[in-house]
C-alpha positions in Angstrom: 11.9 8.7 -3.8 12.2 6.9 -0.6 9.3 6.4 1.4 8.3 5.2 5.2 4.8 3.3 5.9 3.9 3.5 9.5 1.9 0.9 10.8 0.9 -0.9 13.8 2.2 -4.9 14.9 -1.3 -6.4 13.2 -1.1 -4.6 10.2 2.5 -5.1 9.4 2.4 -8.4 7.3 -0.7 -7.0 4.7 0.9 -4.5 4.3 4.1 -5.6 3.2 2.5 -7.8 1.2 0.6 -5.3 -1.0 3.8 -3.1 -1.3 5.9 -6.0 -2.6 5.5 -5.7 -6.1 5.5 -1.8 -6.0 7.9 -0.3 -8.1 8.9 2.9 -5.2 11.2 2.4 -2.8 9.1 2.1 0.6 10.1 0.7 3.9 7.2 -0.4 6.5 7.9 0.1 10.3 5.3 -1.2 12.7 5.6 0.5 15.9 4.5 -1.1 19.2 0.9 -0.6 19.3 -1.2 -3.7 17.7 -3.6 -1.6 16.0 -2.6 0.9 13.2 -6.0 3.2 14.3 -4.7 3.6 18.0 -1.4 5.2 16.8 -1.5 9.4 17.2 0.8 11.3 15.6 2.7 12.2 18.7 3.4 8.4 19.3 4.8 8.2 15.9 6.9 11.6 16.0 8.4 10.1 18.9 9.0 6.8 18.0 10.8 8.3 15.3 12.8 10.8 16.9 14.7 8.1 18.1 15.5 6.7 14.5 17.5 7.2 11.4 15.3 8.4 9.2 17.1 11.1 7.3 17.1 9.2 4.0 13.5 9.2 3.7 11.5 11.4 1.5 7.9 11.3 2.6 6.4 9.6 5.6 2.8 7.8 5.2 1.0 7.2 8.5 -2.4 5.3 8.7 -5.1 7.5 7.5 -7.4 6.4 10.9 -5.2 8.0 13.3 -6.8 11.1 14.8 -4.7 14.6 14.8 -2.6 16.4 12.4 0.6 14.8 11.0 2.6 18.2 11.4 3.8 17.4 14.3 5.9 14.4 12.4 7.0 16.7 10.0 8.4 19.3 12.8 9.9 17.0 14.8 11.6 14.9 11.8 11.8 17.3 9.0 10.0 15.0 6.4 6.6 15.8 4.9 4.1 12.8 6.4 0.7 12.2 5.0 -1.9 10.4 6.0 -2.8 7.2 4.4 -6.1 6.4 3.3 -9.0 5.1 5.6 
């Protein structure tokens, strides 16, 4: 299972850091906003609209962003969940 960790610029380094020794495959994009918490789930659909994405499995997001991560999964076809807060 492949999976994508959305974050924002500030964010980006911890979080690699505590999925380094994980044993599933997960990749960490931070987008262009400096804090995770400001990112909506339209930013991120959009964002990664204009990706390749198709090999993931399941999308995480941060769990503070406000709105309903269906819109990721319509536009990109990959269940996303939010993360915890």
């Amino acid at each position: 299972m492949k999976i994508l960790l959305v974050t924002g610029l500030l964010a980006e380094e911890l979080v690699k850091n505590y999925i380094k020794d994980s044993s599933l495959d997960i990749e960490v994009l931070a987008l262009k906003v400096p804090v995770a918490a400001f990112l909506t789930p339209k930013i991120i659909a959009d964002a990664l609209k204009e990706r390749e994405i198709k090999s993931f499995d399941m999308i995480f997001t941060p769990g503070l962003i406000r709105g309903d991560t269906e819109i990721i999964h319509e536009v990109t076809g990959i269940a996303a969940f939010k993360g915890p807060r």
